[in-house]
C-alpha positions as a printed Julia matrix, in Angstrom:
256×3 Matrix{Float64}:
 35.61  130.49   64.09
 37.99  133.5    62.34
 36.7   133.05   58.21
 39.54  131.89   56.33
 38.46  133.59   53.39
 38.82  136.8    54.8
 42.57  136.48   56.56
 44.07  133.83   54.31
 45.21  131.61   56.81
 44.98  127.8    57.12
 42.51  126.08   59.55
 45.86  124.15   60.98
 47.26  127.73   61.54
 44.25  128.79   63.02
 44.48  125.76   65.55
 48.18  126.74   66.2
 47.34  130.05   67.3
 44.42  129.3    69.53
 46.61  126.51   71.14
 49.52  129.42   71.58
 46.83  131.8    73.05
 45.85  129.48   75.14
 49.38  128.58   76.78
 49.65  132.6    77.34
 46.46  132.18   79.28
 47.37  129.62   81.67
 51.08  131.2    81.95
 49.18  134.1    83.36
 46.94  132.31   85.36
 49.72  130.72   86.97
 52.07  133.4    87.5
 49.26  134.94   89.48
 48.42  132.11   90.67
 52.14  131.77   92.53
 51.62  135.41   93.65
 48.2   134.62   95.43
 49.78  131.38   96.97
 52.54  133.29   98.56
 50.37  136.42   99.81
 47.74  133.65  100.56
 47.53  134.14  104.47
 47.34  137.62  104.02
 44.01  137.11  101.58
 42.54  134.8   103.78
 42.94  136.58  106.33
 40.91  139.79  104.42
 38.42  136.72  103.37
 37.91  135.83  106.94
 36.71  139.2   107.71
 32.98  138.58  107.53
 32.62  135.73  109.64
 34.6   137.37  112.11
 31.33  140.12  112.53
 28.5   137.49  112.31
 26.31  137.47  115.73
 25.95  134.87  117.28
 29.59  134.15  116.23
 30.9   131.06  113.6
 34.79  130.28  114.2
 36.75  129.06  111.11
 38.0   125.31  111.94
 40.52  123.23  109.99
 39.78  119.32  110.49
 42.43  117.63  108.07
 46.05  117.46  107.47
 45.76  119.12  104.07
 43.06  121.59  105.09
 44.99  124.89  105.52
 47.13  123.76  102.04
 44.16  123.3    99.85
 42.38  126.42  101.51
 45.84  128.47  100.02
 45.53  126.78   96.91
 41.78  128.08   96.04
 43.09  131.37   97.03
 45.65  131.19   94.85
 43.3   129.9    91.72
 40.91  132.78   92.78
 43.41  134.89   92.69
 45.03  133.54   88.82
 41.83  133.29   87.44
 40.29  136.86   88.43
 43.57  138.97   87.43
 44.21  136.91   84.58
 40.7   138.24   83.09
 42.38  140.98   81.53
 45.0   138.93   79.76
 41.97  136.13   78.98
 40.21  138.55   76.85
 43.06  139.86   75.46
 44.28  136.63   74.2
 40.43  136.12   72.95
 40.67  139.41   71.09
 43.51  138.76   69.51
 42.43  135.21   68.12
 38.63  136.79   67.31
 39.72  140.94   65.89
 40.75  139.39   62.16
 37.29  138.29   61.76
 35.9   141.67   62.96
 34.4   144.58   61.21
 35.93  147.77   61.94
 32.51  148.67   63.62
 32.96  146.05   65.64
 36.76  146.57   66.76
 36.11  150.03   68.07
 33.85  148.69   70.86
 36.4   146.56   72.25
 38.36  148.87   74.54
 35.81  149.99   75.99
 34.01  146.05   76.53
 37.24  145.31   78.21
 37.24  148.19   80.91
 33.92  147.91   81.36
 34.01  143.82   81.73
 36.68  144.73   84.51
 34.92  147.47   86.5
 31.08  145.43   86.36
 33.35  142.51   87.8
 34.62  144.77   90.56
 31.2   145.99   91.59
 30.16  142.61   91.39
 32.36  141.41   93.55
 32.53  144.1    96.01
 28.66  143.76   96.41
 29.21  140.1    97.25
 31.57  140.41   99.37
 29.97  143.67  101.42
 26.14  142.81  101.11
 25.62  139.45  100.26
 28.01  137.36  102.39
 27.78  138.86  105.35
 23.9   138.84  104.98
 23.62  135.3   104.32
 26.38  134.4   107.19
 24.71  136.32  109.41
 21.09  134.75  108.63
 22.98  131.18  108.9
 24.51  132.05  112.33
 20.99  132.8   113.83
 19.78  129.83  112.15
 22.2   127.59  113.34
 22.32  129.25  116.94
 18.9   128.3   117.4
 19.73  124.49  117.56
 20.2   123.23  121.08
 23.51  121.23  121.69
 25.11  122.29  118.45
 28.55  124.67  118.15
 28.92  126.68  115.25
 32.16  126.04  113.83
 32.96  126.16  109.88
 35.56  124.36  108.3
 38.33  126.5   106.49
 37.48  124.75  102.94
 33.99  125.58  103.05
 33.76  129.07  103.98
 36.32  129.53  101.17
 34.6   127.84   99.36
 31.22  129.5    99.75
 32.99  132.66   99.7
 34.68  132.06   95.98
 31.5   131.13   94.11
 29.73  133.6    95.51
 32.31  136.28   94.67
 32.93  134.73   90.79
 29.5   134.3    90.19
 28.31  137.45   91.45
 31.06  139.18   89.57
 30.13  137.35   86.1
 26.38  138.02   86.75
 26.72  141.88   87.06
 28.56  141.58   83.57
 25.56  141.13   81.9
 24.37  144.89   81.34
 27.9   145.3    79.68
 27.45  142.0    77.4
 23.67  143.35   76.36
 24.87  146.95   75.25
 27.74  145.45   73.35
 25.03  143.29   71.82
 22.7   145.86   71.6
 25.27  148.35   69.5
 26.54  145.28   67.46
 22.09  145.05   66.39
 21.74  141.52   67.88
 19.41  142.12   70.88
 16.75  144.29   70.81
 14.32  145.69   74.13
 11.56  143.79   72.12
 13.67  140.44   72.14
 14.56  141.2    75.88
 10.97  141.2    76.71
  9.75  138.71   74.9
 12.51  136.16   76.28
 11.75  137.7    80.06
 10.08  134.93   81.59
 12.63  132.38   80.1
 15.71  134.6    81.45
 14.23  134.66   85.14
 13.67  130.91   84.84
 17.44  130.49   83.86
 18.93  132.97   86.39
 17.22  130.79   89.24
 18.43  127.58   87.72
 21.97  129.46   87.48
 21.6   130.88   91.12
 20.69  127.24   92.46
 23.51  125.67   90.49
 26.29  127.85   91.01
 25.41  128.65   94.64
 25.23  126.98   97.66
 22.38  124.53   97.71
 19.74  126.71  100.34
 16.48  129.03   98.97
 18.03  132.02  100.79
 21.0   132.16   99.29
 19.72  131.43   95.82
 17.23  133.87   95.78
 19.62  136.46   97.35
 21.63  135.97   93.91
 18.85  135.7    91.31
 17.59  138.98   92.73
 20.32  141.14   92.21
 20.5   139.09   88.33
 16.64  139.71   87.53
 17.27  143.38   88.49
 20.32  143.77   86.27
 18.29  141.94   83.44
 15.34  144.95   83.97
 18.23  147.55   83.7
 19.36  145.98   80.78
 16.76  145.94   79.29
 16.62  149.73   79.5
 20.02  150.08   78.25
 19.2   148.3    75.33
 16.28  150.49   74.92
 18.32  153.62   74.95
 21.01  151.97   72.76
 18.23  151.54   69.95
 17.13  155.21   70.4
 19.72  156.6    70.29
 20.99  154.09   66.73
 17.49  155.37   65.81
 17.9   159.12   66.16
 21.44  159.05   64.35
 19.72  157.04   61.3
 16.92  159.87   61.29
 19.2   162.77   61.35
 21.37  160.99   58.63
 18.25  160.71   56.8
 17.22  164.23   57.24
 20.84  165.76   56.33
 21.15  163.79   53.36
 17.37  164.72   51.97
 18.26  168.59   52.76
């Protein structure tokens, strides 16, 4: 909540302007939104592309009326949501920056690029490495069951293939969020490591809710997470150094 105190407006005003940045929001969610519903063969078709190299081989099948339809229309929310992100934490910035200290302001720019590009890589390493590993350990899996043809429905490959992409992109934001934090003095390496064993235990209840509901491909998420939490860790280690050796030499110039 943006002090009132400190930018002199009303709570009601405050309310106001959240509910107009919100409305921006969803406008831009859903002007991207149309633009991934009308390219939405085209993504599904890129989508597709993995399960078109697994061996032994799983065919996409549709099995209802409305299949194809609501298999466009998760594209197209994939696609309003993800390049909306930009605009989302614009809008946030704008609502959050009059409560802000100066110190703090100067790190946004660079929080928002960086959100954006740790999303990418997320993403891209979902969508390279850990899809097409975990269709192709499925494929074998499934080929080894007498009687049985491999076919997956349109709605759940998409859907496999979107929270694995989202959530893969929001986990790889996390060395961005813990140097931001780090800068900003709330975390600390010694707070990181203390916390350690608590953090793995909540990226493997993460990875088994927000992932399809098998060990392989839960663990093939919380992985990549409890690595990214180690390397964090050393980020905010450096972070503190170098805060550390500034302070000293700040010392040291003024005592000259």
């Amino acid at each position: 909540m943006i002090p009132t105190e400190d930018t002199g407006m009303p709570f009601l005003d405050h309310l106001e302007e959240l509910r107009w940045r919100i409305i921006k929001a969803l406008v831009s969610i859903i002007i991207f939104g149309v633009v991934g519903y009308i390219f939405s063969n085209e993504i599904i078709e890129i989508l597709s592309l993995p399960i078109g190299q697994t061996d032994p081989p799983l065919q996409l099948l549709n099995t209802t009326i409305l299949g194809v339809f609501m298999a466009k229309m998760k594209v197209a929310i994939m696609v309003g949501v993800i390049f909306s992100i930009p605009v989302l934490i614009y809008q946030t910035w704008q609502f959050i920056a009059p409560g802000l200290f100066d110190t703090e302001k100067r790190y946004v720019p660079t929080f928002i690029v960086a959100t954006m590009i740790c999303f990418v890589i997320g993403g891209t390493f979902s969508y390279y490495i850990m899809i097409p590993w975990s269709l192709k350990f499925f494929a074998i899996l499934n080929h080894g069951m007498p009687g049985i043809i491999n076919y997956v429905t349109i709605e759940d490959y998409l859907s496999y293939l979107v929270i694995l992409l989202v959530f893969t992109g929001v986990a790889f934001e996390l060395p961005v969020i813990v140097f931001i934090l780090s800068r900003m003095g709330i975390v600390t390496p010694a707070l990181m490591k203390t916390i350690r064993r608590y953090a793995y235990l909540v990226i493997l209840i993460l990875s088994a809710v927000f992932t399809p509901a098998d060990p392989f491909t839960m663990m093939g998420v919380a992985a990549p997470m409890i690595i990214l939490y180690e390397i964090s860790i050393l980020i905010s280690f450096l972070v503190h150094k170098r805060k550390r050796e500034t302070r000293e030499l700040e010392e040291s110039e003024q005592s000259a």
